[in-house]
gemmi code that builds the backbone of each chain (N, CA, C; Angstrom):
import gemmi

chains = {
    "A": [
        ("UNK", (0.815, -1.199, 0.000), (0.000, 0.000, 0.000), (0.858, 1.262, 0.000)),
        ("UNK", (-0.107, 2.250, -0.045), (1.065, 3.459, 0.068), (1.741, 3.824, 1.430)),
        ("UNK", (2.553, 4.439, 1.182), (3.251, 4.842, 2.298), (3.904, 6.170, 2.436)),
        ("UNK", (3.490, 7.276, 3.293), (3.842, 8.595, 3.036), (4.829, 9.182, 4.080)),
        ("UNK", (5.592, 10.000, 4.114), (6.343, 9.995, 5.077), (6.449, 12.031, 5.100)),
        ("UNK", (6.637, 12.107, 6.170), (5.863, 14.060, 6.816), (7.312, 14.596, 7.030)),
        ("UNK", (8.161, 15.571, 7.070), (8.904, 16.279, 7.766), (9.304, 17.458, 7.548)),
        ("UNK", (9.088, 18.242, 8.666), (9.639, 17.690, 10.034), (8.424, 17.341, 11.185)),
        ("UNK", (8.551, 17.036, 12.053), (7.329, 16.659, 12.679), (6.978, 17.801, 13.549)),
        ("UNK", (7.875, 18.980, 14.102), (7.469, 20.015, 14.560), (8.544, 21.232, 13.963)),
        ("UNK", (7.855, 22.303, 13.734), (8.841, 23.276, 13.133), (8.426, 25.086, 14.022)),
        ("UNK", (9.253, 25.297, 14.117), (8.936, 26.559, 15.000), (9.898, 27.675, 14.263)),
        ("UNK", (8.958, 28.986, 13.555), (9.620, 29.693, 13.221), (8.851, 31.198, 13.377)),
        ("UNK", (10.151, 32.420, 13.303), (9.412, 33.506, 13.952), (8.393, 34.479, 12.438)),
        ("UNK", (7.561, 34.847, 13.573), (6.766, 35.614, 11.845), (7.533, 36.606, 11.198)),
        ("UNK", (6.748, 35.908, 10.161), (6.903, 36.767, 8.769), (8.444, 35.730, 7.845)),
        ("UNK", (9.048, 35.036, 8.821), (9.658, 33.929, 8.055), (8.661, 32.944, 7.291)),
        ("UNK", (9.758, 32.211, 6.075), (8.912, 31.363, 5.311), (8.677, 29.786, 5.868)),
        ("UNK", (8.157, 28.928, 5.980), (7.732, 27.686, 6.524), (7.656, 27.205, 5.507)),
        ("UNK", (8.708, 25.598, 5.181), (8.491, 24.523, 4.236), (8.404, 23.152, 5.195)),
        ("UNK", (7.523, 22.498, 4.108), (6.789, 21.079, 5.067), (7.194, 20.273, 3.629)),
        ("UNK", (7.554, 18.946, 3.883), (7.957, 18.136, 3.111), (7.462, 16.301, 3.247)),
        ("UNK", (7.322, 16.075, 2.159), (6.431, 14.740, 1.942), (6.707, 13.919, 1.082)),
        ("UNK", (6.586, 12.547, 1.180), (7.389, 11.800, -0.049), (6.637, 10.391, 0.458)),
        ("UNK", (6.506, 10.177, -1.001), (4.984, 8.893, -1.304), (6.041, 7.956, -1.932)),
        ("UNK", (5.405, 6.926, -1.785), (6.098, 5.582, -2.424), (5.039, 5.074, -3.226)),
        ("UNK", (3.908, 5.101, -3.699), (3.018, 4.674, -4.739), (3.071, 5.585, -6.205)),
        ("UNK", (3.475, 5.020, -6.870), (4.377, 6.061, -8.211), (1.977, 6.102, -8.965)),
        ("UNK", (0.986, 5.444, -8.652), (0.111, 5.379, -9.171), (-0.809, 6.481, -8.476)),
        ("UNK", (-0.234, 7.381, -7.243), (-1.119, 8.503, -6.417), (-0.911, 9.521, -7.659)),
        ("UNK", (-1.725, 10.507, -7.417), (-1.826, 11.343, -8.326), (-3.050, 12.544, -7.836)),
        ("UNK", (-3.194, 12.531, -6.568), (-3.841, 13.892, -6.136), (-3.214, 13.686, -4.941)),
        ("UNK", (-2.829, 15.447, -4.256), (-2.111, 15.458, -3.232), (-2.717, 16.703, -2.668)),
        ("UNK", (-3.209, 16.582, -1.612), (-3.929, 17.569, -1.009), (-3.083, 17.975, 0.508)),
        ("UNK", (-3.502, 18.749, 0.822), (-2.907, 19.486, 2.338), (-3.806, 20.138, 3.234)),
        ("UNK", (-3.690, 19.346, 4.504), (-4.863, 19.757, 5.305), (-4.366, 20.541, 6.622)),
        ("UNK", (-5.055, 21.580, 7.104), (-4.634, 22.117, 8.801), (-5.489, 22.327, 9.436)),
        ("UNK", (-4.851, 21.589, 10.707), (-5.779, 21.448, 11.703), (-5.233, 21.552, 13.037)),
        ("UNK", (-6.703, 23.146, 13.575), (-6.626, 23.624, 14.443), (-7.039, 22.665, 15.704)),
        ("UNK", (-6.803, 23.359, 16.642), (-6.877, 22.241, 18.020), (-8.167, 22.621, 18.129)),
        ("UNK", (-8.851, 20.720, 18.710), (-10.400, 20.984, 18.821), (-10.970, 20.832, 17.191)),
        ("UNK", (-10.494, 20.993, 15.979), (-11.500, 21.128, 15.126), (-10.843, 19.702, 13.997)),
        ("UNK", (-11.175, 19.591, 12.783), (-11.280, 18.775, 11.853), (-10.199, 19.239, 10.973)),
        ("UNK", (-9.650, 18.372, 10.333), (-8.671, 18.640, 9.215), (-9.674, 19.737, 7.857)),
        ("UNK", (-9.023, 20.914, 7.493), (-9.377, 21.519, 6.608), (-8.976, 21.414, 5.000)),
        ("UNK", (-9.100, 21.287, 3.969), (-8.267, 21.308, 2.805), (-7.525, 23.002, 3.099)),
        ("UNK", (-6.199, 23.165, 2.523), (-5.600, 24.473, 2.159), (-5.225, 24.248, 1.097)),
        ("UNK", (-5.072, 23.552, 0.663), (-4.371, 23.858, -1.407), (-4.266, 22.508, -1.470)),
        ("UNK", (-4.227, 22.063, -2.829), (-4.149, 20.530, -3.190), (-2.919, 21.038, -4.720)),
        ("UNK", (-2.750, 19.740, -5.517), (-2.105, 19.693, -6.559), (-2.341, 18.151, -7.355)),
        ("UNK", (-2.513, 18.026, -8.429), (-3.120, 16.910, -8.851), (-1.150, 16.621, -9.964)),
        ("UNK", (-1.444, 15.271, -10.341), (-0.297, 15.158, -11.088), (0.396, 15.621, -12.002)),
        ("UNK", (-0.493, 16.032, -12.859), (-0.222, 16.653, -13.917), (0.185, 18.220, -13.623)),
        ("UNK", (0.389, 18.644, -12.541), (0.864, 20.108, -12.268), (2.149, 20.251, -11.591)),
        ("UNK", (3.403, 20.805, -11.675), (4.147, 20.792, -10.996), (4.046, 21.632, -9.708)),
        ("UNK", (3.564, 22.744, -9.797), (2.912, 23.925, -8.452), (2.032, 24.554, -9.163)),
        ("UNK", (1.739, 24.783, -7.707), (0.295, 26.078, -7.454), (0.556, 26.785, -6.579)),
        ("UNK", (-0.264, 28.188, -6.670), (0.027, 28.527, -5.720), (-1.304, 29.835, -5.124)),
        ("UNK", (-1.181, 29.626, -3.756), (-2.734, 30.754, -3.505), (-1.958, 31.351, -2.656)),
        ("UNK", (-1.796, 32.759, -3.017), (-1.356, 34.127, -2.287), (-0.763, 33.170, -1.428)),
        ("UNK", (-0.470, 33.246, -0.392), (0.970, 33.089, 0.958), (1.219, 31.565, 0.712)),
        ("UNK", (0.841, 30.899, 0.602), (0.515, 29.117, 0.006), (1.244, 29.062, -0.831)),
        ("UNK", (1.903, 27.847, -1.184), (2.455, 27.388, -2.355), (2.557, 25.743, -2.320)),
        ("UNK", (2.616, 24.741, -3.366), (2.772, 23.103, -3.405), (3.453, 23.187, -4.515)),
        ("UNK", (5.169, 22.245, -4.713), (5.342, 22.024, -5.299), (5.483, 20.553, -5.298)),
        ("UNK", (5.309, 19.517, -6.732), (5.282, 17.931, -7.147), (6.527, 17.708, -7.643)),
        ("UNK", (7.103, 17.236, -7.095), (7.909, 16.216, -8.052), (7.775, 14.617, -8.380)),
        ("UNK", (7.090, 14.942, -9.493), (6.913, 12.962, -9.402), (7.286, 12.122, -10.072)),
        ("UNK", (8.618, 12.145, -10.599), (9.647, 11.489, -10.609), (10.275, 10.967, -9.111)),
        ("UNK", (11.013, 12.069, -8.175), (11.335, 11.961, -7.271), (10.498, 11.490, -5.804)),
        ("UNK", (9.316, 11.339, -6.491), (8.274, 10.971, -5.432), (7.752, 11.943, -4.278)),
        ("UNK", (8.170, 13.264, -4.632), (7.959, 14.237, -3.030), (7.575, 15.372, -3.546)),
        ("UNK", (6.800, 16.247, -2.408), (5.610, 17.083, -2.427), (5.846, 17.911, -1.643)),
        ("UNK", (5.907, 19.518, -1.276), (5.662, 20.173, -0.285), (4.994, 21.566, -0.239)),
        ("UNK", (5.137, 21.377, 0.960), (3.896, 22.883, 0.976), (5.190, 24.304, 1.607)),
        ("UNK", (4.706, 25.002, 1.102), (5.564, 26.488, 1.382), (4.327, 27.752, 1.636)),
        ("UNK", (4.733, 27.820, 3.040), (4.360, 29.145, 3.525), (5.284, 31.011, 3.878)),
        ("UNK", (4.905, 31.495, 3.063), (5.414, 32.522, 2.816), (4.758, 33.718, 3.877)),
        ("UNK", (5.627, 34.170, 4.491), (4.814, 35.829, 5.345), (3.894, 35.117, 6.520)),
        ("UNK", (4.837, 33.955, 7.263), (3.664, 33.175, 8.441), (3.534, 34.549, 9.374)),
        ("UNK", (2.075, 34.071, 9.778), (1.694, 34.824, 10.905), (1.111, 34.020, 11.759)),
        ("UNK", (1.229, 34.559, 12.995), (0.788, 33.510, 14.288), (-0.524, 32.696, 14.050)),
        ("UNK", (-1.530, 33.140, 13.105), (-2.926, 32.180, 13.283), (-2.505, 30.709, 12.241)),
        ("UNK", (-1.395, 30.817, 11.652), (-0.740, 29.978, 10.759), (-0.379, 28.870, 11.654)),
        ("UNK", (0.033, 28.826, 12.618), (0.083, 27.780, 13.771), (-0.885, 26.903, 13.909)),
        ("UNK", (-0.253, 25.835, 13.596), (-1.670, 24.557, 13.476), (-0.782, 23.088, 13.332)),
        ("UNK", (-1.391, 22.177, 13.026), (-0.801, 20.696, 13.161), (-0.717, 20.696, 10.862)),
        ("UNK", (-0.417, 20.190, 10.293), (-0.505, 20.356, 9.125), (-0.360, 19.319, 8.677)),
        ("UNK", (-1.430, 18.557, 7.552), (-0.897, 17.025, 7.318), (-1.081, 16.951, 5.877)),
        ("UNK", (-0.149, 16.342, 5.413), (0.162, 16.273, 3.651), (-1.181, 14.542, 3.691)),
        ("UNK", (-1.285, 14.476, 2.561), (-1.947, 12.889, 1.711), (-1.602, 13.292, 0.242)),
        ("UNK", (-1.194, 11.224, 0.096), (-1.310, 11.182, -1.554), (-2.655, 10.081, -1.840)),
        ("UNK", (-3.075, 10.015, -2.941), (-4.686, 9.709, -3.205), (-4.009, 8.995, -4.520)),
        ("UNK", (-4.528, 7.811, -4.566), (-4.472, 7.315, -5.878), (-6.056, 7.180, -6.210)),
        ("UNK", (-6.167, 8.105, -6.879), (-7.846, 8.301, -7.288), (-8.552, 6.948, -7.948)),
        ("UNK", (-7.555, 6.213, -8.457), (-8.732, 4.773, -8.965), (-8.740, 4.381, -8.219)),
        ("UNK", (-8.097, 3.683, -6.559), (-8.078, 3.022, -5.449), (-9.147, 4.090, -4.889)),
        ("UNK", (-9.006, 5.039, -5.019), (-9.896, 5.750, -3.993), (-9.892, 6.017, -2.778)),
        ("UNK", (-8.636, 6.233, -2.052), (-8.524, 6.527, -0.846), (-7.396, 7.041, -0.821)),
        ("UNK", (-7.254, 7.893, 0.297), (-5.866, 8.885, 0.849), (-5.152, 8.479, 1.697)),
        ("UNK", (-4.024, 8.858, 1.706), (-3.239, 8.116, 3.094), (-2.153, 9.219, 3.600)),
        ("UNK", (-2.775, 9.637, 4.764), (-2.026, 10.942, 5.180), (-0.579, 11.130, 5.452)),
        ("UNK", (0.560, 11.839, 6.053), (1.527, 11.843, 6.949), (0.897, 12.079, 7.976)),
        ("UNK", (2.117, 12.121, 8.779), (1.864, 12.257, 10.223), (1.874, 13.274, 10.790)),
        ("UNK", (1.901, 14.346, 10.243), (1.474, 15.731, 10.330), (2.573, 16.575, 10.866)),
        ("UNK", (3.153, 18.094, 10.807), (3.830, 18.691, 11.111), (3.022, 19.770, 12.211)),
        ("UNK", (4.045, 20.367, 13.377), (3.065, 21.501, 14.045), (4.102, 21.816, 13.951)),
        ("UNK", (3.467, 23.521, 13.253), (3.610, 24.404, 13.088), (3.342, 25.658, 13.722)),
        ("UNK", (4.675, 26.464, 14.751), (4.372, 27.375, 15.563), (4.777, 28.518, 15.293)),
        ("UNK", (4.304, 29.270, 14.976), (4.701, 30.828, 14.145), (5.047, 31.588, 15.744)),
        ("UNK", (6.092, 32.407, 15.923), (6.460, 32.811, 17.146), (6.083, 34.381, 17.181)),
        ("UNK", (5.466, 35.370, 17.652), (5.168, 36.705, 17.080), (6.425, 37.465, 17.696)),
    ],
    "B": [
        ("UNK", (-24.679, 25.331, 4.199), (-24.836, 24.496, 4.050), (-24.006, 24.271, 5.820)),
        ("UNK", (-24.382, 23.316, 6.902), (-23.941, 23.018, 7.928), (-22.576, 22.602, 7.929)),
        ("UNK", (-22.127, 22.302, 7.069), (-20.979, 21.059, 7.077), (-21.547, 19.845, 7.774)),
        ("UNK", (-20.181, 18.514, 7.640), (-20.557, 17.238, 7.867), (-20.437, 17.476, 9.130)),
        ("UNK", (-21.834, 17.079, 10.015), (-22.168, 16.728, 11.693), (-22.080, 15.585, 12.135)),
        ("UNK", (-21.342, 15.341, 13.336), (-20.779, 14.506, 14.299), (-21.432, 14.515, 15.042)),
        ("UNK", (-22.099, 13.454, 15.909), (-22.584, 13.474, 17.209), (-22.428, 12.261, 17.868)),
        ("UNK", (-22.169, 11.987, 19.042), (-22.041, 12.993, 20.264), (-20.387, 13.607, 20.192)),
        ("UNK", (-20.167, 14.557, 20.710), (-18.741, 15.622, 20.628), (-17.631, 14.833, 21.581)),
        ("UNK", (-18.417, 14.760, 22.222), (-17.664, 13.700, 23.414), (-18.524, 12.831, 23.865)),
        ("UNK", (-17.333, 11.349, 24.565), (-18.129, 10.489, 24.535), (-17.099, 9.712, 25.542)),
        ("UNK", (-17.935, 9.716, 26.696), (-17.166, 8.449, 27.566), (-17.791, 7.246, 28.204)),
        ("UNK", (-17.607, 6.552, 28.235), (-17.697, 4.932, 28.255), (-16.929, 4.101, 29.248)),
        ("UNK", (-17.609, 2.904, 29.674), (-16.482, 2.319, 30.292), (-16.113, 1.159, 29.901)),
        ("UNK", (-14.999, -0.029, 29.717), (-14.640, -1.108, 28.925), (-15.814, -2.082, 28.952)),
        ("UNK", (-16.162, -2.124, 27.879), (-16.935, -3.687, 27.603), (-18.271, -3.127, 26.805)),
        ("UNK", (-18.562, -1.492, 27.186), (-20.106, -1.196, 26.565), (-20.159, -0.999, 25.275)),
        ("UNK", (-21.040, -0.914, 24.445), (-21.357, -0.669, 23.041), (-21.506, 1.188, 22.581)),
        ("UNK", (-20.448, 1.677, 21.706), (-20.538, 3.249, 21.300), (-20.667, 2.830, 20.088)),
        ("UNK", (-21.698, 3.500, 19.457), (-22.044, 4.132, 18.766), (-22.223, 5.667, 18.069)),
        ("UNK", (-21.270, 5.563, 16.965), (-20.953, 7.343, 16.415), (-21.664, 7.675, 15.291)),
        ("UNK", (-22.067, 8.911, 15.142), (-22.906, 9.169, 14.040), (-22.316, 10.586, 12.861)),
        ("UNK", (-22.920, 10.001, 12.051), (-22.028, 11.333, 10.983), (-23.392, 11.205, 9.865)),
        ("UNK", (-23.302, 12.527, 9.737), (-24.317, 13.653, 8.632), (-23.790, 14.183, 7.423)),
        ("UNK", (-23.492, 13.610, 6.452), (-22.345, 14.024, 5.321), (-22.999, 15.238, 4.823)),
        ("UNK", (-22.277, 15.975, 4.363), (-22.830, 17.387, 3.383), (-23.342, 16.684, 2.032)),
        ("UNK", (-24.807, 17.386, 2.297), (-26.099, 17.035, 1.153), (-25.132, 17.315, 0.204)),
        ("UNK", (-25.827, 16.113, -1.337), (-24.761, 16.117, -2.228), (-23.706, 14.572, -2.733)),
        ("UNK", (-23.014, 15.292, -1.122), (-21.730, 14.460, -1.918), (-21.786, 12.988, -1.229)),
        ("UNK", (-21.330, 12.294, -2.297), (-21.334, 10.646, -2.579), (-20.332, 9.856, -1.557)),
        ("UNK", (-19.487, 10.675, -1.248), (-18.733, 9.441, -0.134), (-17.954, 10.074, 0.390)),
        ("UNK", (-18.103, 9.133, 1.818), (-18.133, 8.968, 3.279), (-16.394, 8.493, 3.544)),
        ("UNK", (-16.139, 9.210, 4.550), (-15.183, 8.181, 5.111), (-14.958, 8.529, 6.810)),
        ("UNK", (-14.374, 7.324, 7.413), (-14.381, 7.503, 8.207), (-12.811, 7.355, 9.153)),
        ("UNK", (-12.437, 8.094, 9.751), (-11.463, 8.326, 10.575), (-10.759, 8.731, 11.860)),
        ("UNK", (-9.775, 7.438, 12.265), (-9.583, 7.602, 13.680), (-8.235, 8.085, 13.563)),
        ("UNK", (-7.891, 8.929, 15.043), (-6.520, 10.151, 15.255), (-6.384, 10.173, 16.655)),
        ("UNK", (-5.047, 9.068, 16.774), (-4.378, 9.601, 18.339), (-3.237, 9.695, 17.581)),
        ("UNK", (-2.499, 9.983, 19.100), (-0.984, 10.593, 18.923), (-0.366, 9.612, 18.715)),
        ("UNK", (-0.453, 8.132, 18.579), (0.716, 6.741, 18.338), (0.457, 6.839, 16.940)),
        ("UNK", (-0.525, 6.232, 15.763), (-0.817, 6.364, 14.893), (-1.651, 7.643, 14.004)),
        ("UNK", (-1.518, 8.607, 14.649), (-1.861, 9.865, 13.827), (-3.469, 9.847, 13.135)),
        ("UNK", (-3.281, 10.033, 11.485), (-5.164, 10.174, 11.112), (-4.563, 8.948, 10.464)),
        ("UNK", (-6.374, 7.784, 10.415), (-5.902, 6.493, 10.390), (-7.510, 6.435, 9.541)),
        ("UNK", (-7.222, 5.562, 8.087), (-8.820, 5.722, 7.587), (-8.690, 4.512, 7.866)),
        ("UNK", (-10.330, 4.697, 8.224), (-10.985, 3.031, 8.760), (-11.518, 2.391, 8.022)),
        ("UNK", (-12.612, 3.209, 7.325), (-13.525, 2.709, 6.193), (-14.086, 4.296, 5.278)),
        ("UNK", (-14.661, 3.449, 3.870), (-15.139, 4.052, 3.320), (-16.084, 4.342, 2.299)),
        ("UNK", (-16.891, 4.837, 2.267), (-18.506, 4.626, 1.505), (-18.946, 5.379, -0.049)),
        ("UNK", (-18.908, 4.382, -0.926), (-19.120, 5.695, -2.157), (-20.608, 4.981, -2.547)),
        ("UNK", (-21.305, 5.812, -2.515), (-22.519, 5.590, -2.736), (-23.590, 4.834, -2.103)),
        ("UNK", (-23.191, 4.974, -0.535), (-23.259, 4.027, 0.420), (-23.093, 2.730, 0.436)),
        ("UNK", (-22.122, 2.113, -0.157), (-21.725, 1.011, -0.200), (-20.373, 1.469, -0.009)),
        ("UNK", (-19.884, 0.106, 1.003), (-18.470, 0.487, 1.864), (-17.290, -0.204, 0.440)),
        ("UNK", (-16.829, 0.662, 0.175), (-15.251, 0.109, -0.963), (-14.281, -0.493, -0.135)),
        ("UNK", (-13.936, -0.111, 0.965), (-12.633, -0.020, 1.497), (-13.090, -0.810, 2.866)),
        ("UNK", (-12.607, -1.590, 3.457), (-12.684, -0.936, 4.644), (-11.240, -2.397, 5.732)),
        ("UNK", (-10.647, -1.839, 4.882), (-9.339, -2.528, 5.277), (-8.593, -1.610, 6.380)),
        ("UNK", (-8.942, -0.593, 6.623), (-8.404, 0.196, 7.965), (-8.829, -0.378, 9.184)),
        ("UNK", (-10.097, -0.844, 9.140), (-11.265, -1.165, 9.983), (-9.887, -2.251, 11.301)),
        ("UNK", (-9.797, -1.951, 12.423), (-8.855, -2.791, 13.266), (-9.403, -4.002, 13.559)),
        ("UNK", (-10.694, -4.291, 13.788), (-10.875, -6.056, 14.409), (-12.403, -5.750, 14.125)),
        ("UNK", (-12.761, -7.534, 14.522), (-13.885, -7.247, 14.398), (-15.010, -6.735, 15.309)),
        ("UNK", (-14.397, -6.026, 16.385), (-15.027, -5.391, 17.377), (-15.871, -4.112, 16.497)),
        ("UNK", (-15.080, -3.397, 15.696), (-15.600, -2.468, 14.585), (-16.572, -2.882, 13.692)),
        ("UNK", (-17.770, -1.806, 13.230), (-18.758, -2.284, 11.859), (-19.111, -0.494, 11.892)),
        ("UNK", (-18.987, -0.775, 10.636), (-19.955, 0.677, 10.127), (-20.875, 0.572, 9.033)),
        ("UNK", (-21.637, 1.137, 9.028), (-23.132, 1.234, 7.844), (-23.067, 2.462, 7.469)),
        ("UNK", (-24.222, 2.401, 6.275), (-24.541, 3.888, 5.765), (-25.999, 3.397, 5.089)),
        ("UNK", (-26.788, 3.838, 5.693), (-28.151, 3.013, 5.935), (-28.908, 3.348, 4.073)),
        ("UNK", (-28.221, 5.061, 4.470), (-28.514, 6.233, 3.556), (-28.166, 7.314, 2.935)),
        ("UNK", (-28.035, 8.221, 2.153), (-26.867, 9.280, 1.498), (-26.767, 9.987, 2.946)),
        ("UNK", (-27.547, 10.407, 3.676), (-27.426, 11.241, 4.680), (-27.018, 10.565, 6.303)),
        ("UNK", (-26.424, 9.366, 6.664), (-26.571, 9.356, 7.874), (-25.448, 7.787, 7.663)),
        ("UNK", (-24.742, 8.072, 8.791), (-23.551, 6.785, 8.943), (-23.288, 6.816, 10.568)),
        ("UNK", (-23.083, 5.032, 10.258), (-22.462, 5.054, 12.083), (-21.332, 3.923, 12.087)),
        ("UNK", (-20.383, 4.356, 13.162), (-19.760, 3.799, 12.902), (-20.010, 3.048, 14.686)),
        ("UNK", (-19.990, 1.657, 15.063), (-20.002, 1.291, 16.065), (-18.651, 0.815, 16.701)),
        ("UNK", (-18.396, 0.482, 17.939), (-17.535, -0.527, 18.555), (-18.665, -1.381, 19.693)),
        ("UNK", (-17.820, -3.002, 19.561), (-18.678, -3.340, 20.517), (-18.206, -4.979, 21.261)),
        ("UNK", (-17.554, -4.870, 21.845), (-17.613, -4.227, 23.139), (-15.931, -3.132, 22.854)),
        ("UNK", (-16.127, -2.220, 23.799), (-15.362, -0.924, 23.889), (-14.168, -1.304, 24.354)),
        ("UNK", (-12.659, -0.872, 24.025), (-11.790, -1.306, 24.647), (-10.443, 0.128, 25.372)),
        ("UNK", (-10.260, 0.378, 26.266), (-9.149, 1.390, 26.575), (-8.608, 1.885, 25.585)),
        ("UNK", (-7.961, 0.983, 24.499), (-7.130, 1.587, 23.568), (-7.904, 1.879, 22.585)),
        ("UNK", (-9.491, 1.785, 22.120), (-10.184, 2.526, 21.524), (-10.462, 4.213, 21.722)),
        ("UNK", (-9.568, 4.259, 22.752), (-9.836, 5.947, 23.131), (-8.887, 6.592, 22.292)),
        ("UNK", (-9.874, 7.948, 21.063), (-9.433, 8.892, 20.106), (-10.124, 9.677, 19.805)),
        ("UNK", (-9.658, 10.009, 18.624), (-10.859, 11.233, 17.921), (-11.088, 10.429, 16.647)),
        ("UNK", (-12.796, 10.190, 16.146), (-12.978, 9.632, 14.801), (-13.620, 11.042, 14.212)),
        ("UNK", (-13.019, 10.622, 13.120), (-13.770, 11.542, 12.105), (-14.287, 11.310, 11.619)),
        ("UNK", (-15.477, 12.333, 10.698), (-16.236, 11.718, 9.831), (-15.713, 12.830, 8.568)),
        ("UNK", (-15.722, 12.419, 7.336), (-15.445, 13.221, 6.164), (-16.466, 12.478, 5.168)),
        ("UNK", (-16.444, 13.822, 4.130), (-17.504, 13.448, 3.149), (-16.545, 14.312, 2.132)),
        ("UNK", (-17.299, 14.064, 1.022), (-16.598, 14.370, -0.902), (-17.680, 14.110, -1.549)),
        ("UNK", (-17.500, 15.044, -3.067), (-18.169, 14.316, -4.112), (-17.261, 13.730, -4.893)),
        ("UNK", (-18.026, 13.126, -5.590), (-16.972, 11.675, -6.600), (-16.622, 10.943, -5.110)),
        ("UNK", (-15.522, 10.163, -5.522), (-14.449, 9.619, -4.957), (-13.578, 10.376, -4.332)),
        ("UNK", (-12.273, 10.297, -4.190), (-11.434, 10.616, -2.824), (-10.720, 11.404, -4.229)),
        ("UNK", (-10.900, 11.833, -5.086), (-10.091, 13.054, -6.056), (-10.606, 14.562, -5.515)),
        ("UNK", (-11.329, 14.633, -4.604), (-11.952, 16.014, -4.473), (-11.585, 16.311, -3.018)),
        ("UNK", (-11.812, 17.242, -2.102), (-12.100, 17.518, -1.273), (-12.537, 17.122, -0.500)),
        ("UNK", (-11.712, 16.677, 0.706), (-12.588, 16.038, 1.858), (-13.286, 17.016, 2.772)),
        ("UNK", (-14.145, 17.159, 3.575), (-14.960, 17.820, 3.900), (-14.936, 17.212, 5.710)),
        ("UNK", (-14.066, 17.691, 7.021), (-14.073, 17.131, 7.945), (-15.448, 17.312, 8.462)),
        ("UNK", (-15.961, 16.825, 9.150), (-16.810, 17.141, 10.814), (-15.975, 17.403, 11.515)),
        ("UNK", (-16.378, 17.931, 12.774), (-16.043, 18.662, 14.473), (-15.050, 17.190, 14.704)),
        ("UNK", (-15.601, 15.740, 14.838), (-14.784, 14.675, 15.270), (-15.729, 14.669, 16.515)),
        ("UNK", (-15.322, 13.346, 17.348), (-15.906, 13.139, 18.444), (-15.096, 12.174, 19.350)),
        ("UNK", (-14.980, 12.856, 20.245), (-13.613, 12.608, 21.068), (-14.076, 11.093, 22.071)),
        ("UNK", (-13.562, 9.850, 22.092), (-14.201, 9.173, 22.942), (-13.049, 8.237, 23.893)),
        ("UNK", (-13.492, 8.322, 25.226), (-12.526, 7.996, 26.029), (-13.627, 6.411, 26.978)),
        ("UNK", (-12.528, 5.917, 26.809), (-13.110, 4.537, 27.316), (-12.128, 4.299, 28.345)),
        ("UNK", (-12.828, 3.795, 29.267), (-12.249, 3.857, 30.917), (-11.693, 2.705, 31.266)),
    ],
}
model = gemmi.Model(1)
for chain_id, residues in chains.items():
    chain = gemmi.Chain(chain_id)
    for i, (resn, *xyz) in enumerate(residues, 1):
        res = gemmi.Residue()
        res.name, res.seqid = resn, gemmi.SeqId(i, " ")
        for name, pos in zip(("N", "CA", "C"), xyz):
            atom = gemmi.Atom()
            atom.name, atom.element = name, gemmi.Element(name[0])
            atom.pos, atom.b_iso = gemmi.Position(*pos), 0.0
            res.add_atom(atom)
        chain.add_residue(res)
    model.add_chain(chain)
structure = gemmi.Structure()
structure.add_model(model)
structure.setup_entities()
């Protein structure tokens, strides 16, 4: 099955520095990769996804770049600010299997 | 639109009784999944429903676990009998299509077994 792997598992940096989170799948057949954060007390949210065929995207302070050759994925936060502090968990999705399989999530502490 | 509802928020129990969890997917979308999150194994999918019929459900840990989806709108996931190390947070998530879109969390429902 797949197997995804998260790092770093906690990252602490002061605002307005940039925050990179890093991810790397071993199923060469995933092909949607989404990114979720989640606040304490609440549910994993989507924040940006990237499907295979794209190398990045990017939404204002957000960014995902794919490499899928190399098998790895990450998310880049640009201009953190303290509400940016959250647990953050990458998945790769092999859409004909139909299911996701997360990391183990990074927390993320923006320091003001 | 509410988002997908969880009930009960919390939930405590003591070893051996029967819990029962409930999830309300956002009108619409076609499938369900369901998911447990402690701190040893992180978010862990258990099972999962496209069109209320379960595809997956090779997460599912023993057969103490069963979940249904009677209907587009309403899923439960049971344990029975309850065990200590069943204490987490399950989630419930919903999507349209398949697992290519957007998962859609619930609140979760925290359950501690004594």
């Amino acid at each position: 099955g797949e197997n995804v792997e998260q790092h770093p598992s906690t990252l602490s940096v002061q605002e307005g520095d940039s925050a990179v989170i890093k991810c790397t799948y071993s199923d060469s057949a995933s092909n949607y990769f989404p990114w979720y954060k989640q606040e304490l007390g609440k549910g994993p949210q989507l924040i940006i996804d990237i499907r295979s065929n794209v190398g990045e995207k990017k939404d204002q302070r957000i960014a995902v770049t794919l490499n899928k050759t190399a098998k790895h994925f990450s998310l880049h936060i640009t201009e953190t600010q303290p509400e940016d502090s959250a647990v953050y968990f990458c998945a790769a999705t092999n859409t004909n299997a139909g299911k996701s399989t997360f990391g183990d999530g990074t927390t993320l502490t923006v320091k003001p | 639109d509410a988002g997908v509802i969880q009930s009960p928020r919390h939930e405590v129990t003591e070893m051996g009784q029967e819990v029962t969890l409930r999830c309300k997917p956002i009108s619409g979308h076609n499938s369900l999944f369901w998911y447990r999150q402690t701190m040893m194994r992180g978010l862990e999918l258990l099972i999962y429903f496209n069109n209320n019929v379960p595809i997956d459900d090779s997460g599912m840990p023993e057969d103490r676990f069963s979940a249904k989806m009677p209907n587009a709108s309403f899923s439960t996931l049971k344990i029975q009998p309850s065990e200590p190390r069943d204490s987490a947070v399950y989630f419930c998530a919903s999507s349209e299509g398949y697992s290519y879109n957007e998962q859609f969390f619930g609140p979760g429902t925290r359950l501690t077994v004594l």
